[in-house]
N, C-alpha and C positions, 0 to 999 in steps of 0.2 A: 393155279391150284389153291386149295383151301387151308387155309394155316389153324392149324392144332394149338387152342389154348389150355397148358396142364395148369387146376389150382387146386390147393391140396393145402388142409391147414399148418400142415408143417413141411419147411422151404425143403427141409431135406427131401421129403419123398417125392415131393414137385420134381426135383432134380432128376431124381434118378427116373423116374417114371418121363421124363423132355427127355435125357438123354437116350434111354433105351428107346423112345419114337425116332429120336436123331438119328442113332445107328440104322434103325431100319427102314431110313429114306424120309421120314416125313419133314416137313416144315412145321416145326416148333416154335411158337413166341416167347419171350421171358416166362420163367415160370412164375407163378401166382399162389399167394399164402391166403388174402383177402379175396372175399365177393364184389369188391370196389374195384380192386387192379384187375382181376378179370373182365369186369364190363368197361374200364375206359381201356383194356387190352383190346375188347373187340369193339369197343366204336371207331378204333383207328383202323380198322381192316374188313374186306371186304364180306365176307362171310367166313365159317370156318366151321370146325366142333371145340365146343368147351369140356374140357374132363375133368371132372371135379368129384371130392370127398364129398359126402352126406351133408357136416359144417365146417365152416372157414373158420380163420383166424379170428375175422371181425362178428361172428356170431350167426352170418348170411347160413340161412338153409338153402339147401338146394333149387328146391322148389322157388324161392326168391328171386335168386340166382337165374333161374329161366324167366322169371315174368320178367325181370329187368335186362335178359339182354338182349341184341339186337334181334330182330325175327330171321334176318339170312343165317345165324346161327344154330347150331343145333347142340344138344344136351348128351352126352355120355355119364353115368351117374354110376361111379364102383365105391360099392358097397354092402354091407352084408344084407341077406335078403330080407332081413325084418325091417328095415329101414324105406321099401320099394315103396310103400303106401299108395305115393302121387303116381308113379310112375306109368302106369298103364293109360289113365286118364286122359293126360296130357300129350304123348307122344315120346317123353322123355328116355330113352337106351339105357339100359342097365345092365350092368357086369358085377357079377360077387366076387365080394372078397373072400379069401385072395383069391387073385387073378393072377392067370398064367397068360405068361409074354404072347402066346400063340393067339389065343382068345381076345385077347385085349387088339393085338394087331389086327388078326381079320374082321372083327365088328367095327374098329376106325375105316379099314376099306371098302367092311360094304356101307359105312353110312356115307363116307368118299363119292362110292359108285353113285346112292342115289340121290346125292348134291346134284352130280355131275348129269344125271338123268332130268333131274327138277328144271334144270339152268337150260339145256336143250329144248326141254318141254315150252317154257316160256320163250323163251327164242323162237320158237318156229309159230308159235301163234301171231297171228296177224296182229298190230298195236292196234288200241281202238282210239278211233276218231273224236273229239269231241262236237260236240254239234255244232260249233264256230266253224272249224276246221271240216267238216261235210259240205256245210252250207256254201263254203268260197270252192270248193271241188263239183259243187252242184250247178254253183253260177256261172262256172267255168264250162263246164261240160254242156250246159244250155247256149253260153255263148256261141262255142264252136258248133255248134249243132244250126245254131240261126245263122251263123257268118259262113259257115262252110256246108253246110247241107249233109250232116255226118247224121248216121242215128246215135242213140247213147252211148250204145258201146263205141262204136266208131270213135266215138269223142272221149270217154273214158279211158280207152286204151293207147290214145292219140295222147293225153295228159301222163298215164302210167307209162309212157316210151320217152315220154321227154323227159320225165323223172330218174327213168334208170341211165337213162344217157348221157344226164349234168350230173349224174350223183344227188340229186336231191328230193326231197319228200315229195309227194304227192302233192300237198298243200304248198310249199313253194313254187312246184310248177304251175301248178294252176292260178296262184295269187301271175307271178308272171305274166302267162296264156293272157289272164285278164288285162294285166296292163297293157302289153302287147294292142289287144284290142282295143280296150278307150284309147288309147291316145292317136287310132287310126279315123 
């Protein structure tokens, strides 16, 4: 699950804005006064949402604040609305002050949801090959095609069964398949 970094330039509000996430289930990190502790907060962790005031402690705008943190992060920005300027541009979430617990809750879970939506998306897409890593999948599937009379698929899918069956990449089986063959 995605950890919630709160920074807020004074520790008190930090607080109580972690704790009321805590109560209501989230994963919290230390809370943050500075635009510094919030990005070495999330270069330790894997993605998350940042919730931050307008300006930090150390003088960081918002807007800063997002070009400097990590890209698997995303931006929740409460504040009053003459302040939104960047916000539309960039992609950045915005909530007016004041914020009611309720508001504040459901816009953390739908930006939650469409982490969780993102993470899936890239998952299920096929990783792409580099053309190193094609070309020894190509040599392989020629081989078997010459040494065994397969057609492409034949031989493609003869590399992709060996692959799921040792647990291993396509391009490991195939680097394999080939050694297999030289050294007959």
């Amino acid at each position: 699950m995605s950890t919630l970094i709160v920074a807020f330039p004074k520790l008190e509000e930090a607080k109580t804005v972690r704790n009321l996430l805590i109560h209501r289930g989230f994963d919290v990190a230390v809370p943050c006064t500075s635009g510094a502790q919030a990005i070495n907060q999330a270069d330790t962790l894997s993605d998350g949402i940042i919730i931050c005031g307008y300006k930090l402690s150390d003088n960081m705008v918002y807007t800063e604040l997002y070009e400097y943190k990590p890209k698997s992060f995303e931006m929740l920005l409460v504040a009053s609305q003459n302040r939104w300027e960047d916000c539309q541009d960039n992609g950045i979430v915005c909530a007016a002050m004041p914020i009611k617990v309720n508001d504040l809750v459901s816009t953390i879970e739908m930006m939650l949801q469409a982490q969780i939506r993102r993470r899936r998306k890239l998952r299920s897409q096929p990783r792409k090959r580099s053309p190193e890593e094609q070309k020894i999948i190509d040599d392989a599937k020629h081989l078997l095609m010459e040494r065994n009379n397969m057609s492409e698929q034949e031989a493609f899918r003869y590399i992709q069964k060996c692959s799921m069956d040792s647990g291993n990449t396509m391009v490991e089986s195939a680097t394999m398949v080939m050694g297999i063959y030289q050294d007959v």
